[in-house]
N, C-alpha and C positions, 0 to 999 in steps of 0.2 A: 379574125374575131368571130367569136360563135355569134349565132344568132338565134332570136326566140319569135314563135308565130302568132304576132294577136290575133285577138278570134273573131278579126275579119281579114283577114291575109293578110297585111301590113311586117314588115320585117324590119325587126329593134335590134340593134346591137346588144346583147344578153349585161356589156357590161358597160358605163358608164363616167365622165366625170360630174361629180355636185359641185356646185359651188356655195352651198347653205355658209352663212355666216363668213363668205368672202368679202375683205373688204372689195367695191370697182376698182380702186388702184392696182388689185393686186388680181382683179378675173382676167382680164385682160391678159396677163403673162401666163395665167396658170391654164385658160381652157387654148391658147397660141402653142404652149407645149404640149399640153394633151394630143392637139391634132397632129403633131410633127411625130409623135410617140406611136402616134396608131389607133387611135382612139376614133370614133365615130359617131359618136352620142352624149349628148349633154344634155344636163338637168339645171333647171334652173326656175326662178318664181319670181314673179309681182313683190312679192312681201321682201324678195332677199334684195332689191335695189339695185341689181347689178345686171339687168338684162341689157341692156346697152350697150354694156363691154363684153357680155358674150356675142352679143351680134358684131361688134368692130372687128372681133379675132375671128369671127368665121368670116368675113367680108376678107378678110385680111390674106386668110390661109390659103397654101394653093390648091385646099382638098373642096373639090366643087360642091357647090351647096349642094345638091342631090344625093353624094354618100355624105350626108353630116344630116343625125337625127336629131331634133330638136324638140326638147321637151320642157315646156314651161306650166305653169299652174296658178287659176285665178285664187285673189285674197279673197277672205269672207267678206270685206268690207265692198265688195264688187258683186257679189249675190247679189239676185233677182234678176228677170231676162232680160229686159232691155239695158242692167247694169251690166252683165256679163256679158253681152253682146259688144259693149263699149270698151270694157275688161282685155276682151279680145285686141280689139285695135289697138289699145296703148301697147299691150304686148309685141303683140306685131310691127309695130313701127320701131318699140326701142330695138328691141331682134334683127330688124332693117328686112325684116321677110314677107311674103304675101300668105304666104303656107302655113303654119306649125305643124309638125308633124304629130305630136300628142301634147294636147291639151287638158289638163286636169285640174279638180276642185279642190284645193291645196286641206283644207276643214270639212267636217259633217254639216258642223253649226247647230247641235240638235236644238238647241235653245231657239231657234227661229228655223226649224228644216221644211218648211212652206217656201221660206227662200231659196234654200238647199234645191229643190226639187225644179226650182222657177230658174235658179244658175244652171242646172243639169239640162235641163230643157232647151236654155240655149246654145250649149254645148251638141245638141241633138241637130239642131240648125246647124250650127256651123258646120257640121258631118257630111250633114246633107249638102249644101252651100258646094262641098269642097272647099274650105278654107282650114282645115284641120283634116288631118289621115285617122286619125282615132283619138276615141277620149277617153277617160276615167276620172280616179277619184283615188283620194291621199287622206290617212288616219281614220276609213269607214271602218265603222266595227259591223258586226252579225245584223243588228237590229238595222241599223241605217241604212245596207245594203238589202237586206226585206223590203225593207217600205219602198226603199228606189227603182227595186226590180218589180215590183208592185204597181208600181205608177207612171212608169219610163215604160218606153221602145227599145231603147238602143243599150243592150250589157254593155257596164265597164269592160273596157280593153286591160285595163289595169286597175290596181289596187298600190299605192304607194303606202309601205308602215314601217315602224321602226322596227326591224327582224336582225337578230343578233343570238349569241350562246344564252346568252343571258334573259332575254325578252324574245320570246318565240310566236307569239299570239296564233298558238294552231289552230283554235276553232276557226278565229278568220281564215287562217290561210284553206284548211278545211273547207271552208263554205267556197270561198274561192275558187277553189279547184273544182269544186261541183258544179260552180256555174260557169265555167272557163274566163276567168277573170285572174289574169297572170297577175302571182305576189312580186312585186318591186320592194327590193328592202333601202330604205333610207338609214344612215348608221350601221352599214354591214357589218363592220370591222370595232362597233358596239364603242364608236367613239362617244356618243351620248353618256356613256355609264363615267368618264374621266372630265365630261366638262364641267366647271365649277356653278354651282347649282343641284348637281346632284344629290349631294347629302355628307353627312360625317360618315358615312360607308361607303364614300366611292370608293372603286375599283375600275381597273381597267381587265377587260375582258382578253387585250392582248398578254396580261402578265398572265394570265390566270394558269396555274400548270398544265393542264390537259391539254391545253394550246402550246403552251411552248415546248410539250415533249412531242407531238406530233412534228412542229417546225424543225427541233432539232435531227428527229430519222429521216424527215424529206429534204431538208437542206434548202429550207424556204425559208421564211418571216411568216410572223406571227397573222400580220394582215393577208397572206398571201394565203393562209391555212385558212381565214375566216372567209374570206372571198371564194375560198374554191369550196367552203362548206355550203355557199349560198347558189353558187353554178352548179354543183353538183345537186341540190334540190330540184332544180329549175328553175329558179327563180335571175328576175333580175336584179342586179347589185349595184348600186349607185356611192363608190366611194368620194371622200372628196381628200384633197391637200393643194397646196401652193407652192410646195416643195418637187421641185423637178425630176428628183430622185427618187422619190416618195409615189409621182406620179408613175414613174416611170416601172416600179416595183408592183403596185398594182397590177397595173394591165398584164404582169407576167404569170396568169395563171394558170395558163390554157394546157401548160405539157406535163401538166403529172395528176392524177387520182385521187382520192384517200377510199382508203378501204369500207367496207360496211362498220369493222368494228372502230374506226375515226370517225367517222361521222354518228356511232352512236354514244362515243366518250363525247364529242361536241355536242350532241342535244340535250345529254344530262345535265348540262351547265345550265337549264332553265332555274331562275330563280324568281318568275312570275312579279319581278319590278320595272315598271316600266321610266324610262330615262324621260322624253317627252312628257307633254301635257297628259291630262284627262281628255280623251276626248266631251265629256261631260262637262269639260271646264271650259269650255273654248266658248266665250259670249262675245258679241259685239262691244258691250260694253269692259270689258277685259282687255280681248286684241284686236279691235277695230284700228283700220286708222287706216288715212289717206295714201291712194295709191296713186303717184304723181302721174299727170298727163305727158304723153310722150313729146 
């Protein structure tokens, strides 16, 4: 498994399982196969319900908790310091860990970013503490990460955003890179663009031909083209499935290339729509909601 440097030495498995939108019945089996697969690092959140049965499968697994990275991220409804400090512990307890290894602000919340800044804060504790290896931050855009590096000590370790052919957000990732704050792409393989919600022009980024005539000369999958478009960036990639075979096709991306001119047929696919929310839309009063005690 490659591996990527946050920029305070800490070492991430470059590539990932999600579990977004897993049901618990089903994390359980799906991050138990990840780790028999090869897998090393897992993503996972407050909001998605299911940190509990990530933490049974790694208790469970015989891969010692030490090589298994773990990544979770607070809900908005857990902003403010003394909330996020609490945010922490129900985290940790469902996980069954004392540690996380990256812990992140799942929303900007620009609608109340006074709290945004008051969660980041105590994410800055926890660093200190030792009870988290690095932190960051999930859906910042340009402005929000201004003001945060503006008011904060500690740069994000990460940036989590939805990065796909389709949805590219360079200036973030741009800014990012200038202030060494590694792009983690949520939706690699631009599953956002096929889920229902989308619109009467969904597509799927895997059908889209540029993708599937690179798949067909390298004797890949379509998902294994967009994953190796996203390693080959630098970036980190966080796919997700519950299908064993599925899971087990991802992780295979590490022995082949694409050349300069594939990877600039894949960045032409920008179509500046984004699958996820506004960030501008994200209020408390919209997606707050209770995040149960451990």
């Amino acid at each position: 498994m490659q591996t990527l440097t946050l920029n305070n030495g800490v070492e991430m498995p470059a590539l990932g399982l999600g579990v977004f939108q897993t049901p618990p019945d089903e994390t359980r089996a799906a991050v138990t196969a990840a780790l028999e697969l090869g897998y090393r690092h897992i993503d996972t959140a407050a909001a998605y319900g299911n940190e509990r049965e990530v933490g049974q499968a790694i208790r469970a697994s015989a891969v010692p908790r030490d090589g298994i990275f773990i990544e979770t991220k607070i809900w908005i409804s857990d902003y403010g310091y003394d909330e996020t400090l609490h945010g922490f512990d129900k985290s940790a307890a469902k996980l069954g860990v004392d540690q996380i290894d990256l812990l992140i602000l799942h929303q900007a919340l620009p609608s109340d970013f006074d709290k945004t800044l008051a969660a980041y804060r105590a994410l800055e504790r926890l660093l200190a503490d030792g009870k988290v290896r690095a932190i960051g931050v999930s859906n910042f855009m340009v402005d929000h990460l201004t003001t945060l590096l503006d008011t904060t000590s500690v740069v994000p370790a990460v940036n989590q955003l939805e990065i796909h052919p389709y949805f590219q957000q360079r200036p973030v990732l741009d800014f990012d890179d200038q202030h060494g704050i590694l792009n983690q792409a949520w939706s690699p393989i631009g599953g956002i663009t096929f889920y229902p919600g989308y619109g009467e022009e969904r597509r799927s980024v895997l059908a889209d031909p540029a993708v599937t005539a690179i798949a067909e000369v390298r004797g890949k999958s379509p998902a294994q083209v967009l994953l190796r478009w996203g390693i080959q960036q630098g970036r980190s990639v966080i796919p997700k499935s519950t299908k064993r075979h599925r899971i087990a096709e991802n992780i295979d991306v590490f022995d082949f290339a694409l050349t300069a001119d594939e990877l600039k047929s894949l960045d032409a696919l920008e179509t500046g729509r984004r699958g996820g929310p506004e960030p501008s839309d994200v209020t408390l009063a919209a997606y707050g909601r209770a995040i149960q005690e451990a």
